[in-house]
C-alpha positions as CSV (number, residue, x, y, z in Angstrom):
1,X,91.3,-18.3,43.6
2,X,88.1,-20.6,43.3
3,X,87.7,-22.2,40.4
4,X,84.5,-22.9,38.8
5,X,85.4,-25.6,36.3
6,X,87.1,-27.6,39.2
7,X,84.1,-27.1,41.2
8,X,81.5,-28.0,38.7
9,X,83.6,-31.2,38.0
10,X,83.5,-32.8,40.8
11,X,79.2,-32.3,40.1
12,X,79.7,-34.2,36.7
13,X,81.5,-36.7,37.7
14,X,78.6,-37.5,40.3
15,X,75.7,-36.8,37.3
16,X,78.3,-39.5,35.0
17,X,78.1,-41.9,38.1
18,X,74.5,-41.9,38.6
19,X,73.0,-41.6,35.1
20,X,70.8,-44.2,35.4
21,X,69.1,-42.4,38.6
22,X,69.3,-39.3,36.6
23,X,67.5,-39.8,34.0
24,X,70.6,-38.7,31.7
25,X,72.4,-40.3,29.1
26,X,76.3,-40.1,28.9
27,X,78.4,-40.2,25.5
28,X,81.8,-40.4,24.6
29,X,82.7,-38.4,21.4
30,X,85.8,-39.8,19.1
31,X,87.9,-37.5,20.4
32,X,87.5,-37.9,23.9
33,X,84.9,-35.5,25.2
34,X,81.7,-36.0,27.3
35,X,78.3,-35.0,26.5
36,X,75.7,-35.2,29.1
37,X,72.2,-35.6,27.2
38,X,70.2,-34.0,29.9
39,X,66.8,-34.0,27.8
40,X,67.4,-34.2,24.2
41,X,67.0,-38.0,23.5
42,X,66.3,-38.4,27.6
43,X,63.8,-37.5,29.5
44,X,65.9,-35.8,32.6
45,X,64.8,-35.6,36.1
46,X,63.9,-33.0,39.0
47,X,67.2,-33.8,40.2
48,X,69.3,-33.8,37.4
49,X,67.9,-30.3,37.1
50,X,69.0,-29.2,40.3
51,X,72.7,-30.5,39.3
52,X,72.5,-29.1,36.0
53,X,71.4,-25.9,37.5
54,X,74.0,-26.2,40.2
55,X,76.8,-26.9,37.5
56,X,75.7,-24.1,35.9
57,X,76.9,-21.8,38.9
58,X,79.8,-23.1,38.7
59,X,79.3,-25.4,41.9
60,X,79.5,-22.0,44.4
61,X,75.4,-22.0,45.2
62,X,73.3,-24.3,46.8
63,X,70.2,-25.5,44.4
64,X,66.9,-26.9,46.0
65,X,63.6,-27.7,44.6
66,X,60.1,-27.6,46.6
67,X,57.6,-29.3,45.2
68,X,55.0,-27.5,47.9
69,X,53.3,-24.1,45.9
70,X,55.8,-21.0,45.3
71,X,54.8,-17.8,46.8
72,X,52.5,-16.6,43.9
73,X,49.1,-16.5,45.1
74,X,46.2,-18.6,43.1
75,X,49.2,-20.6,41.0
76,X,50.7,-23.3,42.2
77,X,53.7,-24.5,40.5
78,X,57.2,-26.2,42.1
79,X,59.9,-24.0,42.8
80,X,63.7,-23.7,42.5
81,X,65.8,-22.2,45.2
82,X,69.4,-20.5,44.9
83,X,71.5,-19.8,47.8
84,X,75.0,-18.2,47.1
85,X,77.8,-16.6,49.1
86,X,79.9,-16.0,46.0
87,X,77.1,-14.1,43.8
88,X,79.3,-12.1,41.2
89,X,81.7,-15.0,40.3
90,X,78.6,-17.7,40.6
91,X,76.2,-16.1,38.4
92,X,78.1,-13.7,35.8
93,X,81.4,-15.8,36.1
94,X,79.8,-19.0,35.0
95,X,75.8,-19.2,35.2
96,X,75.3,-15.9,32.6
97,X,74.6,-17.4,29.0
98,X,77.1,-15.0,27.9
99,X,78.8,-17.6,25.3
100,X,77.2,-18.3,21.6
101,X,78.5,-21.1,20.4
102,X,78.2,-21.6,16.5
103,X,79.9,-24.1,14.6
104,X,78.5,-25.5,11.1
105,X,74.9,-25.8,11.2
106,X,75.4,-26.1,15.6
107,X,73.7,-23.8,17.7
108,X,73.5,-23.0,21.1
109,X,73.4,-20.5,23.8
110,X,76.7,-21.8,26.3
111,X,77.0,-20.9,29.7
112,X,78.8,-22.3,32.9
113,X,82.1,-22.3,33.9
114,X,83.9,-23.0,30.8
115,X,82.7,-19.1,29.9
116,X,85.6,-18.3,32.2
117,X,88.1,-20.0,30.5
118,X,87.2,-18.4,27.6
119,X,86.6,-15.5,28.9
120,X,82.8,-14.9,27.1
121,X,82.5,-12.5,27.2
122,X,85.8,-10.6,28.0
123,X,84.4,-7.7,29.6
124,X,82.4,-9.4,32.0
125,X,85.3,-10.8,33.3
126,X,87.1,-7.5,33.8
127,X,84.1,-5.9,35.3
128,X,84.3,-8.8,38.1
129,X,87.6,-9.3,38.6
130,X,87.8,-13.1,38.1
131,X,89.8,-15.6,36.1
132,X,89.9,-19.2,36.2
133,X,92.9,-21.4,34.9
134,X,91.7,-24.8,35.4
135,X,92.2,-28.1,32.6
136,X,89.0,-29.1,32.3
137,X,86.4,-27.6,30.9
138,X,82.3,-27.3,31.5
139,X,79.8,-26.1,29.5
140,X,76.3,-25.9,29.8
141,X,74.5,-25.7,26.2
142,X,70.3,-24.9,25.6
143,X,69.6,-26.4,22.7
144,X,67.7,-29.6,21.4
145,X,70.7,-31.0,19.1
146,X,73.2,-32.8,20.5
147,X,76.8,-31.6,20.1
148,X,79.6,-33.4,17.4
149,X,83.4,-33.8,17.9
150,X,83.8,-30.0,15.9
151,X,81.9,-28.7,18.5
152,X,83.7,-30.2,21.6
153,X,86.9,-29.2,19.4
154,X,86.3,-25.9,19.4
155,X,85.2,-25.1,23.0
156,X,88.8,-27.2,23.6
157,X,90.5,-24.6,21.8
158,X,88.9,-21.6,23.1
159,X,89.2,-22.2,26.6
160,X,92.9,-23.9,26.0
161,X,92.0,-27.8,27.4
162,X,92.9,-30.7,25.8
163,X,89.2,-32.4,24.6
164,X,89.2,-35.3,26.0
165,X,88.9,-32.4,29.1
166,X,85.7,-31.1,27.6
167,X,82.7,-31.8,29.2
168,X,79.1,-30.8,27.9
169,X,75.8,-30.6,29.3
170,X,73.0,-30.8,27.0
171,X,69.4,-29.5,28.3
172,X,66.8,-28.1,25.4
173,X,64.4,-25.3,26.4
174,X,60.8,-27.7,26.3
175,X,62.8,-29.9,29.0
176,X,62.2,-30.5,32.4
177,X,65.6,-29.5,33.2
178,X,66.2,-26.6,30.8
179,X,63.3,-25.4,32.5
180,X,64.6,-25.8,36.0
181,X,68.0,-24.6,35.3
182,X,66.2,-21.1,33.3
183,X,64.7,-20.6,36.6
184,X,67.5,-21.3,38.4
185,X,68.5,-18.3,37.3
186,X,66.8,-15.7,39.0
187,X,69.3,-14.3,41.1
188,X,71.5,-13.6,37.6
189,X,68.9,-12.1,36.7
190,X,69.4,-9.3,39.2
191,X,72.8,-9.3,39.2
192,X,73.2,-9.3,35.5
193,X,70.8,-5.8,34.9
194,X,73.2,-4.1,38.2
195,X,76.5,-4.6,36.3
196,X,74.9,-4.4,32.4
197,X,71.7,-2.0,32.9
198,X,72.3,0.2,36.4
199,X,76.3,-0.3,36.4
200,X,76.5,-1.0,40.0
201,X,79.3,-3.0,41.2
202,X,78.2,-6.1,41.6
203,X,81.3,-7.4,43.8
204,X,79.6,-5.4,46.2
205,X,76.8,-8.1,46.7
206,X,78.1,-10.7,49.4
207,X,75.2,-12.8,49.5
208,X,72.3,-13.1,47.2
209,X,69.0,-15.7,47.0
210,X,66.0,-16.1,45.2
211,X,63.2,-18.4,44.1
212,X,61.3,-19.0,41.1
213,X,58.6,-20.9,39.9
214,X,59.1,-24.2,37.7
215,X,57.2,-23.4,34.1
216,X,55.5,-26.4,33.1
217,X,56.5,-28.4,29.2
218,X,53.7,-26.1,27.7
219,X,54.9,-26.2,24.1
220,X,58.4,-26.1,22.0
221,X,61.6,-24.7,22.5
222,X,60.3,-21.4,21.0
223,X,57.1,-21.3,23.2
224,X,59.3,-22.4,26.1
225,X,62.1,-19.7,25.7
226,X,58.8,-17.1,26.5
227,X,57.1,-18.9,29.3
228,X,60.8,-19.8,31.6
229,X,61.2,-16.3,31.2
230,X,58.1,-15.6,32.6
231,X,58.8,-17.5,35.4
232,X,61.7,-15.2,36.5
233,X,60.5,-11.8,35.1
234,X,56.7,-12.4,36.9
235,X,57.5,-14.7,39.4
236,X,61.0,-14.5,40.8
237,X,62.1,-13.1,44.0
238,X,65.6,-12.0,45.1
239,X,67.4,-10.9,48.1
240,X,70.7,-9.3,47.8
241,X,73.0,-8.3,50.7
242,X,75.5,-5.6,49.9
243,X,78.5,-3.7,51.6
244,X,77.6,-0.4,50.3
245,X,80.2,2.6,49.9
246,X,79.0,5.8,51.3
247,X,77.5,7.4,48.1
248,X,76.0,4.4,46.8
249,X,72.2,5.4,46.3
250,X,70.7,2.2,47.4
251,X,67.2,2.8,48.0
252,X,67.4,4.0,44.2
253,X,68.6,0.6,43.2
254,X,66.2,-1.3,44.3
255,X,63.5,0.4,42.7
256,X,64.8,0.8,39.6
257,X,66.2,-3.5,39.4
258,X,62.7,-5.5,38.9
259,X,61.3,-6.1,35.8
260,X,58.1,-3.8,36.4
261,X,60.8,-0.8,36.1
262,X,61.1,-1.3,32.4
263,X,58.9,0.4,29.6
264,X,58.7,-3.1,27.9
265,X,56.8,-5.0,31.2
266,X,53.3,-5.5,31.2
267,X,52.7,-9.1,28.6
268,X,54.1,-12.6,28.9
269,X,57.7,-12.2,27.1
270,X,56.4,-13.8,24.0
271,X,54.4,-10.6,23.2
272,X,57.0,-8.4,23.7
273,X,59.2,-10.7,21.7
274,X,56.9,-10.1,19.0
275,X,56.4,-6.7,18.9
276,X,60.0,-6.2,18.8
277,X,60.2,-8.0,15.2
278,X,61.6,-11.1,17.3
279,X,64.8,-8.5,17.9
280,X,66.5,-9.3,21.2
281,X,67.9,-6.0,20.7
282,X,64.9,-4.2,20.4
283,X,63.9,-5.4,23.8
284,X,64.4,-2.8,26.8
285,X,67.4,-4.7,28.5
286,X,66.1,-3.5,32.0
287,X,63.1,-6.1,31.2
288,X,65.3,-9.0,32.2
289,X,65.5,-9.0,36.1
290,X,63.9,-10.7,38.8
291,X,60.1,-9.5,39.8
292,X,60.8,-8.8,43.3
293,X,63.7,-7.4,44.5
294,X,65.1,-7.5,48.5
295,X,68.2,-5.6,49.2
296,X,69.6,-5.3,52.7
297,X,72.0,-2.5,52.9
298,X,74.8,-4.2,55.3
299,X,76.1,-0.5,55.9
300,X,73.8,1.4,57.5
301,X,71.7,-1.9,58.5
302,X,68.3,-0.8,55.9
303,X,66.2,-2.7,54.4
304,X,64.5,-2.5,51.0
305,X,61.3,-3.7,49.2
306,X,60.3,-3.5,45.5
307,X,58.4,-5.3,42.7
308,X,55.7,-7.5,42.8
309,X,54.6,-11.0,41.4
310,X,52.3,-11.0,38.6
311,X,50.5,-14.2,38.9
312,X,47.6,-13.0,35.9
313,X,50.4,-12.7,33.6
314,X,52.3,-16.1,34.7
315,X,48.5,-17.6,34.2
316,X,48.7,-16.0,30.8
317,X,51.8,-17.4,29.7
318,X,51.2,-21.2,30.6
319,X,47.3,-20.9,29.6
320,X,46.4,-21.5,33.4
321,X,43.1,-23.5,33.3
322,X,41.4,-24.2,36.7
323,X,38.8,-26.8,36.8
324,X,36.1,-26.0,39.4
């Protein structure tokens, strides 16, 4: 079976070779694990993004960025691009941030392919079918505090590596590369609300892609966490290709996967963060998806279109100011 941490290493070892080009800084922790400051004392790069973003996916997508205007009308902002033949295992079996990692005063939202390892979480991996045995380790962390030997330590022992195995990549939300790699993530965005929201089986999808646009450094990490949302919620388009069974209602899918299906859509993500007493929880889980969704129903050979890109919102968001 494909592993994602054996994939994504061979990724790191090319972001460890070429840190100077990158942007990045490399350190070696006491007990032998590598962090990879992607933006936290450095400044990062477009293309340590794209790794980042690609590592992320556990090496099974192909990551571009244009710097020409994405496809939002009156705003224009660079783009990422995700291309992936392996969409369940890609996106929830490594890219989802489905890991929190807390250890003394550390915090950070984990994901990449170490999730798998651990198995963070365990349903996930049930729902999809996948497992992953490798001995190293790779975990993508969004926060602005660099990680300590307890923290390598006990990623080690949760996904059963020795630590000098561990490898962590470090990107805080008001980077240029947590930016990149939250947008990077519009095609988990779809498939996340199928399996969590609609409980479509997502090993269904064969081949999924999207775009989104690039949110500029418009604030901190708390202003940041609601405008990269934006980006995917308002501005990100999917396609999904999927071998459907005979009673799967399709059509009905698609409608009911982008964001402008939820009761919560309708203001940038940091009002509706607000009003729900800044509760996660309290937000309507269906908010989280792409805003255009493309699904090509490889059975019966259909086609379907729904969603739309907000670009008055995603103006909102990032204060948009055009100088005439």
């Amino acid at each position: 079976m494909l592993s994602v941490n054996k994939k994504a290493y061979e990724i790191v070892k090319k972001m460890i070779e070429n840190k100077e080009e990158l942007n990045i800084d490399v350190l070696k922790l006491e007990n032998g694990a590598t962090v990879l400051d992607c933006g936290v004392k450095t400044l990062g790069s477009w293309k340590a993004g794209k790794l980042f973003t690609k590592v992320c996916l556990g090496g099974l997508a192909k990551v571009s960025i244009s710097p020409s205007p994405c496809q939002c009308k009156g705003l224009n902002l660079p783009y990422v691009k995700v291309l992936t033949s392996h969409p369940a295992i890609s996106t929830l079996g490594s890219q989802k941030a489905g890991w929190a990692i807390k250890v003394g005063k550390f915090f950070a939202m984990g994901s990449g392919p170490a999730r798998a390892l651990a198995k963070k979480p365990k349903k996930t991996y049930e729902e999809i079918g996948y497992e992953d045995n490798a001995d190293v380790a790779i975990l993508c962390l969004e926060t602005s505090k660099l990680p300590n030997e307890e923290v390598a330590e006990y990623v080690a022992k949760e996904c059963n590596v020795e630590p000098e195995n561990v490898y962590l990549l470090v990107a805080p939300t008001a980077s240029l590369v947590g930016s990149i790699q939250i947008s990077g993530r519009v095609v988990e965005n779809g498939t996340y609300k199928m399996l969590e929201v609609l409980e479509f089986d997502v090993n269904k999808v064969k081949y999924a892609s999207g775009l989104a646009p690039i949110a500029p450094i418009v604030g901190d990490d708390f202003t940041m966490m609601g405008v990269t949302n934006d980006m995917v919620l308002y501005g990100g388009i999917t396609h999904y290709y999927i071998k459907a069974d005979e009673n799967d209602d399709i059509e009905g899918l698609c409608k009911a996967l982008p964001s402008s299906s939820s009761k919560d859509y309708g203001k940038p993500f940091l009002e509706v963060f607000k009003a729900a007493d800044y509760d996660f929880y309290k937000i309507d889980k269906g908010m989280f998806a792409p805003a255009v969704v493309v699904i090509n129903d490889m059975t019966n050979g259909k086609l379907y279109r729904a969603g739309k890109v907000n670009v008055e919102i995603l103006k909102k968001s990032i204060g948009y100011v055009e100088l005439y």
